[in-house]
DRENDREN-421282 format. One record per residue (C-alpha): residue number from 1; residue in three letters; x, y, z. Coordinates in pm, 1 decimal. Each point is the difference from the previous one (the first is absolute). Last residue first. Example, Ala and Ser with C-alpha at 12.3 -4.5 7.8 and 13.67 -1.06 7.14 Angstrom:
BEGIN
n/res/c1/c2/c3
2/SER/1367.0/-106.0/714.0 $
1/ALA/-137.0/-344.0/66.0 $
END
This chain:
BEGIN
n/res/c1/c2/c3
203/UNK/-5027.6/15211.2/6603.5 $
202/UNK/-182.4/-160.5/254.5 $
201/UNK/-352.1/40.2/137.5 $
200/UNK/-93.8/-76.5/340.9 $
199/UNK/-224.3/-302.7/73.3 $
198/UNK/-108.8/64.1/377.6 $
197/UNK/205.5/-222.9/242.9 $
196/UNK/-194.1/-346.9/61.3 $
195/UNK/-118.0/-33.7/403.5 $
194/UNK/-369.4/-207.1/-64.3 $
193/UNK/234.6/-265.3/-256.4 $
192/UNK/120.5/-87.0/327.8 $
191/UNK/293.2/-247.8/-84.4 $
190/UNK/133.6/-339.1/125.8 $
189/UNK/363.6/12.8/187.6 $
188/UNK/264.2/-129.8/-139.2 $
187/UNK/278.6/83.9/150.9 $
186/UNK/317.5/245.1/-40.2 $
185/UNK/110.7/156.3/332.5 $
184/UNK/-24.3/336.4/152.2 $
183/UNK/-176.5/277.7/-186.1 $
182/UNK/-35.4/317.2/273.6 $
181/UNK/-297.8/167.0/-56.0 $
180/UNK/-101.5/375.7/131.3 $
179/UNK/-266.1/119.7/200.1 $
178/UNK/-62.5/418.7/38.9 $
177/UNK/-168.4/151.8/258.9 $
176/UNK/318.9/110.7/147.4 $
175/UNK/161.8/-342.3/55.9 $
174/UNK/-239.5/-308.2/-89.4 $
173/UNK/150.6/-330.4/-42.7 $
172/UNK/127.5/-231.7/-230.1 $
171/UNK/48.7/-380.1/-99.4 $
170/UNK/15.1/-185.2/-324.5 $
169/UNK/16.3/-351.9/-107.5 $
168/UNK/65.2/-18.4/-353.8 $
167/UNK/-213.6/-108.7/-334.2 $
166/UNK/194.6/83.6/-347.1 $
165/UNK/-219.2/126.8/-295.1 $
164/UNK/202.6/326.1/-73.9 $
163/UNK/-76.9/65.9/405.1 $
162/UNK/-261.1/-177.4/232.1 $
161/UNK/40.6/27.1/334.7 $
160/UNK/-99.6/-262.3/274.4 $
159/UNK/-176.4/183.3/295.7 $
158/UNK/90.9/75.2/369.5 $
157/UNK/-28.1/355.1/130.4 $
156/UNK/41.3/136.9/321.2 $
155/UNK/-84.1/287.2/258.9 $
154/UNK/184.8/295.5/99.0 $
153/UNK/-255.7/199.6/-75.7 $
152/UNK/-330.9/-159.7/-41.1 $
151/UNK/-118.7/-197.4/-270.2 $
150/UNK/-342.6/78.3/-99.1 $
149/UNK/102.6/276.7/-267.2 $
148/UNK/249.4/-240.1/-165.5 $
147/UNK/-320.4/-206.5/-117.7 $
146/UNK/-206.5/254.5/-95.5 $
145/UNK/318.2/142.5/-214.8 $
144/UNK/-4.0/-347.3/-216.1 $
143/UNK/317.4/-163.8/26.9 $
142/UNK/239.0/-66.7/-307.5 $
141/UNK/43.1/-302.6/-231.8 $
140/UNK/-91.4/-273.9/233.0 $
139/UNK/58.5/-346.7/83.9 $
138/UNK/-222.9/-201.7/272.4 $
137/UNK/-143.5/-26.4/325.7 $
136/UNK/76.1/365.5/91.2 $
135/UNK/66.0/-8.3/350.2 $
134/UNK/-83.0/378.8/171.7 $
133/UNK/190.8/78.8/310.6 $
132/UNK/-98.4/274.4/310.5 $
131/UNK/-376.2/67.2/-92.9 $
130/UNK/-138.3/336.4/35.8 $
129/UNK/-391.5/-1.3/-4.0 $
128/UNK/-254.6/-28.9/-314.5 $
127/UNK/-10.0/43.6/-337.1 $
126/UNK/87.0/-295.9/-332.5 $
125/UNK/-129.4/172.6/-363.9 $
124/UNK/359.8/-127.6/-153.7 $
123/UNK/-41.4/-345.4/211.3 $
122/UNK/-322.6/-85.3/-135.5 $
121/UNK/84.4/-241.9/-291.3 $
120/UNK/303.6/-150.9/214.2 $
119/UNK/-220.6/-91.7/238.3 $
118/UNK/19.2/112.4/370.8 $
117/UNK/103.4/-129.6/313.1 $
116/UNK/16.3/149.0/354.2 $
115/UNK/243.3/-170.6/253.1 $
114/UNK/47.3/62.0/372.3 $
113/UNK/269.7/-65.4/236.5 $
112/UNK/167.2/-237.6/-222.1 $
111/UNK/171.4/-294.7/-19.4 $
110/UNK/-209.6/-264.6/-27.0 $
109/UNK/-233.4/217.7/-170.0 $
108/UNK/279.9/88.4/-284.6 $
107/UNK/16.7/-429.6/-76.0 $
106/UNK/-371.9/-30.5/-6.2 $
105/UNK/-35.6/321.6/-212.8 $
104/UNK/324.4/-116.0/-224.2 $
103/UNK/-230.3/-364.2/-71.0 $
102/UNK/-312.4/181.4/-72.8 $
101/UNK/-302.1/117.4/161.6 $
100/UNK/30.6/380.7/-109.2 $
99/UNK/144.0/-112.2/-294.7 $
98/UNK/230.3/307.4/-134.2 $
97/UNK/114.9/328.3/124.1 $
96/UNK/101.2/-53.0/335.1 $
95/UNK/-35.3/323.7/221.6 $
94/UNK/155.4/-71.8/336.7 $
93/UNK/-5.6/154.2/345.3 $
92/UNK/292.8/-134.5/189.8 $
91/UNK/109.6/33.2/367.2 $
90/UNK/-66.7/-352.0/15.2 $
89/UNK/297.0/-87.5/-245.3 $
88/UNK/28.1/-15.3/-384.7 $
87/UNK/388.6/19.0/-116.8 $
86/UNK/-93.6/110.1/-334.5 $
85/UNK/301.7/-137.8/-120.3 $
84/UNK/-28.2/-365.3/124.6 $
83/UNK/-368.5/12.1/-94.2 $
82/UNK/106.0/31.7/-353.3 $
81/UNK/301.4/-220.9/-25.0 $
80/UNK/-271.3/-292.3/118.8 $
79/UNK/-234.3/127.9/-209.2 $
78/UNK/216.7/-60.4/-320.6 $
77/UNK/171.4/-298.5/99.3 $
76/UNK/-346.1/-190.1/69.9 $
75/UNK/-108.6/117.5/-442.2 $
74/UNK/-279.0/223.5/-3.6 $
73/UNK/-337.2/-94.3/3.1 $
72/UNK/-159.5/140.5/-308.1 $
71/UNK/-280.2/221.9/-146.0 $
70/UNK/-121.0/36.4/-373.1 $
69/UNK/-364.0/-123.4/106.2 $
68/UNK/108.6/-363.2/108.4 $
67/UNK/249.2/-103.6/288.4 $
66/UNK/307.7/-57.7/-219.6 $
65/UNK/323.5/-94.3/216.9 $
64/UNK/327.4/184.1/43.9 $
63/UNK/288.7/-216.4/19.6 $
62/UNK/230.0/-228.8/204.7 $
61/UNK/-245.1/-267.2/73.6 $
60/UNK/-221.3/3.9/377.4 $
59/UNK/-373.6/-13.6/-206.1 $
58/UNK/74.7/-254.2/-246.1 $
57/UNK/-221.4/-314.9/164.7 $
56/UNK/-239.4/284.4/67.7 $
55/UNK/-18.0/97.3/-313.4 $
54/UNK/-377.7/-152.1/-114.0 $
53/UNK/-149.1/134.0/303.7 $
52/UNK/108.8/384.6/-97.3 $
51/UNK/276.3/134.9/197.4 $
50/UNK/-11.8/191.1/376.8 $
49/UNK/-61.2/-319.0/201.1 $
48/UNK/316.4/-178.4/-136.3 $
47/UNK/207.7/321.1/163.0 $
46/UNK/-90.2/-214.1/366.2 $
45/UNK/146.9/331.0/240.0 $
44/UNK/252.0/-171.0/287.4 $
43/UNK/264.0/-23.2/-198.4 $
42/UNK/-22.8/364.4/-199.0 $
41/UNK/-4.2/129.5/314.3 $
40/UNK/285.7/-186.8/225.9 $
39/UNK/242.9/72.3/-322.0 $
38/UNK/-123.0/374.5/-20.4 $
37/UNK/71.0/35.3/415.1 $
36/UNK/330.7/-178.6/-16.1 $
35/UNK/144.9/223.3/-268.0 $
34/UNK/176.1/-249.2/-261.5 $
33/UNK/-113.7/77.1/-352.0 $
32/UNK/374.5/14.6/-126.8 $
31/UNK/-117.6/-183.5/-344.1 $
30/UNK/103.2/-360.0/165.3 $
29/UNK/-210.3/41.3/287.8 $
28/UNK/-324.3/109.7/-190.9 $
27/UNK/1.5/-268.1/-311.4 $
26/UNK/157.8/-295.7/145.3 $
25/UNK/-15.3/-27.8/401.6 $
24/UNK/-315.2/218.5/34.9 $
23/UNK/-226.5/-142.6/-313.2 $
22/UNK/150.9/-335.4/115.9 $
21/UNK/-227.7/73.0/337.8 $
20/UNK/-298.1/95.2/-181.6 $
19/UNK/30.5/-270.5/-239.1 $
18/UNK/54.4/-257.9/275.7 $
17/UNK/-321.2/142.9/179.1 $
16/UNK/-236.0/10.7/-309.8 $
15/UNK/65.4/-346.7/-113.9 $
14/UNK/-330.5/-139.0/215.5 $
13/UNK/-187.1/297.2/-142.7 $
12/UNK/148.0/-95.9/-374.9 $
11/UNK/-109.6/-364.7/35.6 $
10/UNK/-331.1/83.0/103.9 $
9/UNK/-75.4/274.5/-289.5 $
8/UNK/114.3/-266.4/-242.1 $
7/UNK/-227.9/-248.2/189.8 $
6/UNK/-315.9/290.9/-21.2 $
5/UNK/105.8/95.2/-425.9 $
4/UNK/19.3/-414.4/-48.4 $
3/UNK/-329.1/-34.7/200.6 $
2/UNK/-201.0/294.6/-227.6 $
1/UNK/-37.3/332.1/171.0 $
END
């Protein structure tokens, strides 16, 4: 690290804490992100030490953020809306599909009684116990059956959606075996090229 990259990387550790908390007043309270437990979260876990060195400085703006390899930190808003629909408590088992030691993981073990990760790339050969909620850290076009086949009856979904090249939050559940999606708001929410519906042909 060269000194302007380590004083850069000073200045944005000594921001961190006013980001963090205009990150709650501005982009999460104002958006209807107001459930206690996901404000207390997401203020007490430091986002800036999920980004590359170089965004630090950048690491509590309004949108998603490019970590290298195709893969990106979504946008505050975005996880914030998540974790206040999966409702994540100590009862919880969770699959997260995404960074295992990411920002979402830090934010879901906070929360959680138990959290399991797995990358997007493996998540359609993913076995192993029952788990009560899966997160999907970003925006899919429909679920692999290995996934759906972990999630217990009952249990939850969280993901963001992606239909005619718009990115929603969605949330479902399992009833009969079967897991179904309900699309709830517009946002943009980075993709999963790993979760792609086949190409079907058209006429």
């Amino acid at each position: 690290m060269t000194l302007t990259e380590a004083a850069q990387a000073n200045v944005a550790a000594a921001n961190a804490p006013e980001a963090r908390r205009a990150m709650i007043s501005s982009q999460l309270r104002t958006s209807g992100v107001n459930e206690p437990w996901v404000l207390a979260a997401m203020s007490q876990v430091a986002r800036e030490d999920y980004v590359p060195q170089d965004m630090r400085a950048a690491a509590y703006i309004d949108r998603a953020i490019p970590l290298g390899n195709g893969r990106f930190l979504a946008a505050p808003l975005v996880q914030g809306r998540m974790l206040a629909e999966a409702r994540p408590t100590k009862d919880d088992t969770v699959l997260l599909v995404g960074d295992g030691e990411g920002y979402l993981a830090a934010l879901l073990r906070s929360l959680a009684g138990a959290v399991e990760a797995v990358d997007p790339a493996d998540a359609a050969g993913t076995s192993g116990g029952e788990v009560s909620l899966i997160v999907i850290d970003g925006a899919v076009e429909e679920l692999p059956e290995a996934l759906c086949a972990r999630l217990a009856d009952g249990g939850r979904v969280v993901t963001g959606l992606m239909v005619r090249g718009v990115s929603r939050l969605a949330t479902g559940c399992k009833a009969a075996g079967k897991v179904s999606l309900l699309p709830l708001a517009e946002i943009g929410i980075p993709t999963l090229p790993e979760f792609a519906a086949p190409k079907r042909w058209s006429f």
